[in-house]
N, C-alpha and C positions, 0 to 999 in steps of 0.2 A: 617102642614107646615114642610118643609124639614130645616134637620141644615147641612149649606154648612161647612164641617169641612176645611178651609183652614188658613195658618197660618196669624197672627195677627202682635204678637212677634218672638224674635228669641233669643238666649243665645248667648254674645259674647263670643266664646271659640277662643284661641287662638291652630292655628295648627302648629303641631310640621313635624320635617325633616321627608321626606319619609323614610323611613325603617330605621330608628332612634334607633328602639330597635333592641335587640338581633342580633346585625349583627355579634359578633363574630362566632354564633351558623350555621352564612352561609357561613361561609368561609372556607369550609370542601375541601379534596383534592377528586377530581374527573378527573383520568385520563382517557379519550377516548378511546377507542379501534382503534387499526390502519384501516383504510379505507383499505379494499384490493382489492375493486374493481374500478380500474379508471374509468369507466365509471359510477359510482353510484352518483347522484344528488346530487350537493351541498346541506348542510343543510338549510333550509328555516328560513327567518324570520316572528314572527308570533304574534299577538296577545293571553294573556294567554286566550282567551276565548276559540280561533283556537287550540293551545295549548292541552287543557281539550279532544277536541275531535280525534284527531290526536296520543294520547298518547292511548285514547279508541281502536280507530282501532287498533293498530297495536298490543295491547292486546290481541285481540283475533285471530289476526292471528297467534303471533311466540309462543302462548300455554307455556310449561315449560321452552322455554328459556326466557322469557319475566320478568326481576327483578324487575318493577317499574320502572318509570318515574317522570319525575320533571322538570319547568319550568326555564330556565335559563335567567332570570331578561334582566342582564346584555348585553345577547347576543339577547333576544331575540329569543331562540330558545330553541327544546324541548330538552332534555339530556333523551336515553330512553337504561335502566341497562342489558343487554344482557350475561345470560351463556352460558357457554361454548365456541366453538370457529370455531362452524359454521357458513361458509362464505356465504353462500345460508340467514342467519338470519340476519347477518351483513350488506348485501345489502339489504335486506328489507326495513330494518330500515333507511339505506340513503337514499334510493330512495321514500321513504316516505318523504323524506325531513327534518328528526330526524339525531342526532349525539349517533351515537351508543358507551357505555360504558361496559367494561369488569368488571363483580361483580361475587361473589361467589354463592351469596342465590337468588333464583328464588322468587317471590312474593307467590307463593305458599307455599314454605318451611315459609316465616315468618308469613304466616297467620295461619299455621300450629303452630308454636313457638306462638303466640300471642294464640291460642285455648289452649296452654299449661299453660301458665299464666292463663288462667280464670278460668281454673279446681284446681290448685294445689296454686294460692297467687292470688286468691281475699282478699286481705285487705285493709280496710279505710285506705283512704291517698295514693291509689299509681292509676297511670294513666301510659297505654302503647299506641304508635300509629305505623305504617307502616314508616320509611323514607329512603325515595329511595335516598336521597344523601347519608347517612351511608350505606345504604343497611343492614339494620338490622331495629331491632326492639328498641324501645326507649323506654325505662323502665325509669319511673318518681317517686320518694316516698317524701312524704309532710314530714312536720318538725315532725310529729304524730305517724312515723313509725321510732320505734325504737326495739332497744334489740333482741327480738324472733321475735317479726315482721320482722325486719330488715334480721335479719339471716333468717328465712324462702323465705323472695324475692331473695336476693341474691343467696342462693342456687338454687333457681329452676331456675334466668337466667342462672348460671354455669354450668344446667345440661344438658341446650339447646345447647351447644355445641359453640366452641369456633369462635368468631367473627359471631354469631346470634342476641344478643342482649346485651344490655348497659342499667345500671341505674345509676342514679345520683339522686343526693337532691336536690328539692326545699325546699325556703322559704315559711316559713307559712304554711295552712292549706288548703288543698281544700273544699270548698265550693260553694255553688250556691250562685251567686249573685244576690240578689232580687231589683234589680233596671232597670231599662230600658232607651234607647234614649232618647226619649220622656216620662216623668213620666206617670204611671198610677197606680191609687191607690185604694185600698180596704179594708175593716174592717173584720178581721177576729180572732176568737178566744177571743174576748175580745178586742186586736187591731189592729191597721193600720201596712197594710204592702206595699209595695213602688214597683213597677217593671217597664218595659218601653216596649215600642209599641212596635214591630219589621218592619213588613210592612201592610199594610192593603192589603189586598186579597177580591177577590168575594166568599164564598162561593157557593157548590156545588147546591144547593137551588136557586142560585142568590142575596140570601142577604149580603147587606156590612158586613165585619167582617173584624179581624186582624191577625196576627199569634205574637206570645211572648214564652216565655221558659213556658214550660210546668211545673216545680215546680212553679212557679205562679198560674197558671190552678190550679195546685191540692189543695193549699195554699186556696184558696177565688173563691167564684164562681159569682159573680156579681164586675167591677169594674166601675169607674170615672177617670175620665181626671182632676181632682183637689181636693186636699189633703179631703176637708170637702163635696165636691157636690155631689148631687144625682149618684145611679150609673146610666151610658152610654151603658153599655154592659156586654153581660152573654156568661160565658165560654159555647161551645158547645161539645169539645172534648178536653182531654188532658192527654198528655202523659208521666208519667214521674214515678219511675225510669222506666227502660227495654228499648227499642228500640228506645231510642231518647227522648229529652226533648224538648216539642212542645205543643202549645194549639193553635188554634182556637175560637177565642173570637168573637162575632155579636153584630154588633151595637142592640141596642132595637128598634130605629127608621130605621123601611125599608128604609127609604126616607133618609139616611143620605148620602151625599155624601163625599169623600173624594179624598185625593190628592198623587200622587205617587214619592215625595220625601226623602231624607233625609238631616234634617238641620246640617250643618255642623259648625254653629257660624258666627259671623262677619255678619249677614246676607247674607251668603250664602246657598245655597242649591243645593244637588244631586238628577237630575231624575233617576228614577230608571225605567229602560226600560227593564230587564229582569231578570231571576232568570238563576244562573250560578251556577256548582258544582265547585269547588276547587281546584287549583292545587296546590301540595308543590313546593315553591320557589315565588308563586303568590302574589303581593304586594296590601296589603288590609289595609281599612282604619274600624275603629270601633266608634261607637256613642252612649253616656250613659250618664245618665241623670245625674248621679255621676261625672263620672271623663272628661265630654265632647268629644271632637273628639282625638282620639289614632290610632297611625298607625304602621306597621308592616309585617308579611308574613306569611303564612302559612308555618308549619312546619312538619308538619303529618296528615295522613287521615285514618278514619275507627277509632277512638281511642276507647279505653274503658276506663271509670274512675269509680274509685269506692268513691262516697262522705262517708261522714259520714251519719250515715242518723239521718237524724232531727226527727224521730219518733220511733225510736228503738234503745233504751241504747246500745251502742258497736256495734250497726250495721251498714249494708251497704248499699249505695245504689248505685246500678252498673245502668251505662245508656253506651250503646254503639253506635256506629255507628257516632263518632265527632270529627268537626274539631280541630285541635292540631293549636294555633299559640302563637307567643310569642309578640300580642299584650297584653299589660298590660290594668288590669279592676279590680273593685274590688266594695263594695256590693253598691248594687243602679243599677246595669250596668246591672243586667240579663234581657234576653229577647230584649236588645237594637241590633239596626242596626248592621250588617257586611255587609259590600258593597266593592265594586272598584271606582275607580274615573271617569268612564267612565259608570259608571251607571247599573251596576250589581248586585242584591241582592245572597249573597254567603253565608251569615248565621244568628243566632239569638242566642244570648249571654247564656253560659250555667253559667259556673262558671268556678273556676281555682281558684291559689295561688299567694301570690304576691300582690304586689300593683304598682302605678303607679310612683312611687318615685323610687322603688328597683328593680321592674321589676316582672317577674314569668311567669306562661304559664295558658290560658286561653283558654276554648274549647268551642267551639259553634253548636248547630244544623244545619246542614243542611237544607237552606231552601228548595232545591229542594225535599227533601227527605217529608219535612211536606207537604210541595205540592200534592203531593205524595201520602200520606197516609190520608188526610183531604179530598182529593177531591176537593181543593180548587184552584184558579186561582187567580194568582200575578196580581190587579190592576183592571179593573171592567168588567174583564170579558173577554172571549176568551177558548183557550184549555189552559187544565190541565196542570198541574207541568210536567214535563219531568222526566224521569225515573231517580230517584237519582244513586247513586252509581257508575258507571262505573269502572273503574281501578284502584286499589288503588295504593294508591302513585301519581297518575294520574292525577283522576279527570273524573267523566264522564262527556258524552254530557251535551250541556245546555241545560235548558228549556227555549224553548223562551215565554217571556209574554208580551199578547196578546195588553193589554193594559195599559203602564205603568202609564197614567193619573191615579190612584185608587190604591195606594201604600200609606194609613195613616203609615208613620211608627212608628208616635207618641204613638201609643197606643200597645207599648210592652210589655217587663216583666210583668206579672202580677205578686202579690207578692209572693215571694218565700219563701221554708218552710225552711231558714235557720233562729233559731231563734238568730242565733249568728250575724245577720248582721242586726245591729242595727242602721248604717249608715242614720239617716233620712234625709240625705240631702237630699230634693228631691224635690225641684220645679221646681216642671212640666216646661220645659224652652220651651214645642211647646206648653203649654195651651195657647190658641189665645183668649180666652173669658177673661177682663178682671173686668166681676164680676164674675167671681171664686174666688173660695176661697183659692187658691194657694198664697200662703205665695210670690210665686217671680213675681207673675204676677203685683206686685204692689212696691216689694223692689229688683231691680234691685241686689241689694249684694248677693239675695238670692241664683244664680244662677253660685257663685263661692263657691265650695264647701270648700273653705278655708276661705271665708268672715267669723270674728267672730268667727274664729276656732273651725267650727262645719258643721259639712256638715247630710246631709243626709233629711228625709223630715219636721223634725220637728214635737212637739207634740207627740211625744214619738212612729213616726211613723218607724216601723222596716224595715230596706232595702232591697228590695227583688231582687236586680241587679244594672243595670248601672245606675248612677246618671246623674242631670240633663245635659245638654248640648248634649247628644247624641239620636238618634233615628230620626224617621221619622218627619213630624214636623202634628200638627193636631192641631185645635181648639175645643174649649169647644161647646154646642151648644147654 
């Protein structure tokens, strides 16, 4: 007998104003470069998905004068960073239907400066990404890095030469966050750790599976969809630290079928119709089973962060290739949903600093990229993920999927190896079985991580990402 994973229940989360956070951090000055060809095509207005691909082309066409790109919210159109003061590049760029900007540093030069940073200040606690509205590079340090640490980053931005790159402080600590959208949970080490669904995907094979942050994957190898039940599904592959934080998780039951949204609260829900790479200035919405639905914008792409690492006294662990934004999450949330409101899967919750109260920066996996590298198909099946990456700063093409009906994203984070995110809030708010044994499937309170001034999943279960309210929505079987 097949178990139809569709939802039951839903977590009332209340959503908060569009781009609500960090909007100081987008109010950067970006003056245009003069049109000096009257005959060169008004700029177009465009969806950020059209956006993503349109900043790709014109990438590879204008080679070293090309600075990066970025989605301008407001206007509706792309902003794409052009050196030098070639009119022959300038018209490109219009007549592409893009608004062309005069910047110093080609995209080249700060991937160059970002390769600089990973040789000479990798240390715990700092995270850099590409932003083509500064046109530099965005040097980040946690509360962790101080004194010689502190002086060793600072010098080596200073040595990259003047208006290349910028660091500033965050609050708190970087960390992965072991919680997810949708709770899913596991016993590892002696105990429970907490993380959330991302989307549910076909594997390469054809079997149902999911994708979640990869320190989950590595954390536990068999998880459940509620705090005490049997487990549901066994990691297949996962990635994490090095080249992205991602797993691939399969149902145990072939016959499982599942659903391709993500619950939003209020009983609401998002189809999720495709997997989309990221453009900076692009307005996204986040889902955790900790801190419920959070919205914001992409802020940088390509990032590299270096956590602390959870298995090596004083060491690192470096994961690159992640989305940068300043939606706020914090532990219970890893592995949970990033989406659009229009129905586009854009990433899967890594970690970051900060909280949902104070703010901080929070980076995500690319899903395109797991797609990618899994072999796996967003929803039940069709072609492959689409080529992640494209243009930094940009955003490559989408991957269109195939079929968004088969998007669990309930079953994200797995739990993650931060043993400091002890956060148990975590009930599961898409477990739709309601004899699980999920503590909120039965006490409605459970599912506000402030009810009873304790959040996370209870039972001394440790948070391995986003808490309940956010991710895909899934039922028990």
């Amino acid at each position: 007998m097949s178990h139809k994973r569709i939802p039951k229940r839903k977590a009332a989360i209340a959503v908060g104003g569009v781009a609500a956070l960090g909007a100081a951090a987008l109010l950067l000055p970006h003056a245009n470069a003069s049109q000096t060809d009257a005959k060169g095509a008004a700029p177009k207005t465009l969806k950020s998905a059209d956006a993503s691909n349109l900043a790709s082309l014109l990438a590879s066409q204008l080679g070293d004068a090309f600075g990066g790109a970025y989605w301008d919210a407001s206007k509706q159109q792309v902003i794409v960073n052009v050196v030098g003061n070639n009119s022959n590049v300038v018209n490109t760029v219009e007549k592409a239907g893009a608004v062309p900007r005069s910047v110093n540093n080609s995209l080249s030069a700060l991937k160059t400066a970002a390769k600089t940073l990973k040789s000479d200040a990798t240390i715990p606690g700092t995270a850099w990404s590409i932003d083509p509205k500064t046109n530099q590079v965005q040097v980040t340090a946690d509360s962790t890095v101080t004194g010689a640490k502190w002086a060793k980053l600072t010098s080596t931005v200073d040595s990259l030469g003047s208006g290349v790159a910028t660091v500033k402080k965050s609050a708190g600590a970087f960390k992965t966050f072991v919680s997810g959208g949708d709770a899913i949970f596991a016993q590892a080490n002696g105990g429970g750790v907490r993380c959330s669904l991302g989307f549910n995907v076909t594997a390469s094979d054809g079997a149902p599976a999911f994708l979640t942050a990869g320190h989950c994957g590595v954390a536990a190898k068999q998880w459940s969809d509620s705090q005490n039940g049997q487990p549901i599904a066994t990691v297949d592959q996962a990635t994490f630290p090095g080249a992205g934080d991602f797993s691939l998780v399969k149902y145990d039951d072939p016959a499982t079928k599942t659903v391709s949204e993500v619950n939003e609260g209020n009983g609401k829900t998002v189809q999720i119709t495709q997997a989309a790479d990221a453009t900076v200035g692009q307005q996204v919405l986040r889902m955790g089973s900790t801190t419920g639905l959070h919205d914001g914008s992409v802020t940088g792409l390509d990032a590299t962060v270096n956590f602390q690492s959870e298995t090596v006294p004083g060491g690192v662990d470096t994961v690159t290739g992640l989305i940068q934004t300043n939606v706020c999450a914090e532990a219970g949330d890893s592995g949970g949903s990033l989406f659009t409101a229009d129905g586009s899967a854009i990433g899967l919750t890594s970690g970051g600093s900060g909280d949902c109260t104070a703010g901080g920066e929070t980076f995500f996996q690319p899903v395109t990229a797991a797609l990618q590298a899994t072999g796996a198909t967003l929803g039940a099946g069709g072609a492959a993920g689409g080529a992640a990456g494209g243009a930094a700063g940009a955003g490559g093409a989408s991957a269109a999927a195939t079929d968004p009906a088969a998007t669990d994203p309930a079953a994200t984070d797995p739990a993650a190896t931060d043993p400091a995110a002890t956060d148990p809030a975590a009930t599961d708010p898409a477990a739709t079985d309601p004899a699980a044994t999920d503590p909120a499937a039965t006490d409605p309170a459970a599912t506000d991580p402030a009810a009873g001034g304790q959040s996370g999943t209870g039972s001394g279960q440790s948070s391995t990402g986003m808490n309940a309210g956010s991710g895909l929505v899934t039922s028990t079987p």
